[in-house]
N, C-alpha and C positions, 0 to 999 in steps of 0.2 A: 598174635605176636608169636614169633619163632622160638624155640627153645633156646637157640642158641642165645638170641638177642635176649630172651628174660632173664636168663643166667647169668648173664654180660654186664644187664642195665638193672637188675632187678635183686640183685641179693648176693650171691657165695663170690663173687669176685674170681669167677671162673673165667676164661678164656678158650675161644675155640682157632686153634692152628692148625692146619691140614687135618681135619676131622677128628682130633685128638683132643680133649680138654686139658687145659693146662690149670691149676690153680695159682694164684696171686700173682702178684705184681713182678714179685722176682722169678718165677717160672718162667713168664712170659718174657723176661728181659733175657734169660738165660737161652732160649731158646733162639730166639732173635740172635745173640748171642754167636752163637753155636751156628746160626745158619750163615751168616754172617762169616766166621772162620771159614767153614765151607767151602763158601765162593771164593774167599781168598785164597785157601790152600789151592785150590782148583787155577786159582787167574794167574799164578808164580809159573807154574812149567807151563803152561799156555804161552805165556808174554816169553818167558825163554825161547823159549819153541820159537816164538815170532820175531823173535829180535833178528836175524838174519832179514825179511822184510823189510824191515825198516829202513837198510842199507839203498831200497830206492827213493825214496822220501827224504832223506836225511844227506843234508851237503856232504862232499867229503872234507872231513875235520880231522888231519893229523891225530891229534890226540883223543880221538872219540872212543878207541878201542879200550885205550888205556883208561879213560875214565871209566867206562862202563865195565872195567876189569877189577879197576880201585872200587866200584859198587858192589861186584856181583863176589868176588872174594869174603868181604866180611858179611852178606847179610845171610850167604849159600852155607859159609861155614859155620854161623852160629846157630841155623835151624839145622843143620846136620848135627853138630855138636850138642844141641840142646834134645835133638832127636833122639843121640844116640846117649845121655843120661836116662833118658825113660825106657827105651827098649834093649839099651846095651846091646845091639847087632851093628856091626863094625863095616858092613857093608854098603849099606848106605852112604855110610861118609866114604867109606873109600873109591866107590863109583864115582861121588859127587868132586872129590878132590882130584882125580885122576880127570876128570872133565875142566877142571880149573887150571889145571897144568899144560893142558893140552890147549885149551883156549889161549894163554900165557905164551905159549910157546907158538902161536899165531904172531904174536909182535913182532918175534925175531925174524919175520921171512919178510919177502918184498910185497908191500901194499897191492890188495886185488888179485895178485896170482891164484891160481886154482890150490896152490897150497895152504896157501894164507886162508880163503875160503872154506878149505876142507876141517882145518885144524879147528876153526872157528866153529863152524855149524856140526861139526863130531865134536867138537868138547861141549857145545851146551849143549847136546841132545843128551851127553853121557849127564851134566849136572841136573837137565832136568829130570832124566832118569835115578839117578841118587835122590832128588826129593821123592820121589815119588814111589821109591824102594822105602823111602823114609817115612813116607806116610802109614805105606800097608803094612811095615815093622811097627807103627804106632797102633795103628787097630785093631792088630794081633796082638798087641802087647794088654791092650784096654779091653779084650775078648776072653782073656783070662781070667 
């Protein structure tokens, strides 16, 4: 029998995670946890990123921008916002907000033009770039 597996099935209520032992129930949920945040912090400027794709997939719907500007305002602004109560760097947010404005101000031009496109695919690059400003102000912040 493996070490791993006696330790696991067999007594201290250890757990083994990417070659690391973790102890008890809640270790291991936290970790899970934690890896879990991860990937989602990781899948937000990805799928930013990708939303311009989408654009061949997806009918054209009048009001598609606008929805997904009424989405992307409150959830971009409250991780920036919540970002920047932990690491107090003002930069992130203001990347990610200067990305919103500028996506915004996509609405006001004429559907599809190279304008309209630009303004759209530069403001989410700028907002996924403010997450992602916001991330590595967070790991800097949690490295101290």
């Amino acid at each position: 029998m493996s070490d791993s597996c006696r330790t696991h099935c067999h007594g201290d209520h250890a757990t083994t995670i990417a070659g690391h032992r973790v102890r008890g129930g809640l270790d291991t949920v936290a970790a899970v946890l934690s890896s879990l945040c991860l990937l989602h912090c990781i899948a937000i400027p990805v799928a930013i990123a990708l939303l311009p794709a989408f654009a061949l997939v997806i009918p054209d719907l009048p009001w598609l921008h606008a929805g997904l500007l009424v989405v992307a305002v409150p959830a971009s602004g409250l991780a920036l916002w919540r970002g920047w109560r932990i690491h107090h760097d003002r930069v992130p947010a203001a990347v990610g907000a200067v990305g919103l404005v500028v996506m915004g101000s996509a609405l006001l031009t004429v559907a599809h033009s190279l304008t309209e496109v630009s303004l759209t695919v530069g403001g989410g690059l700028l907002v996924a770039g403010g997450h992602l400003l916001n991330l590595r102000a967070g790991a800097r912040d949690r490295a101290r």
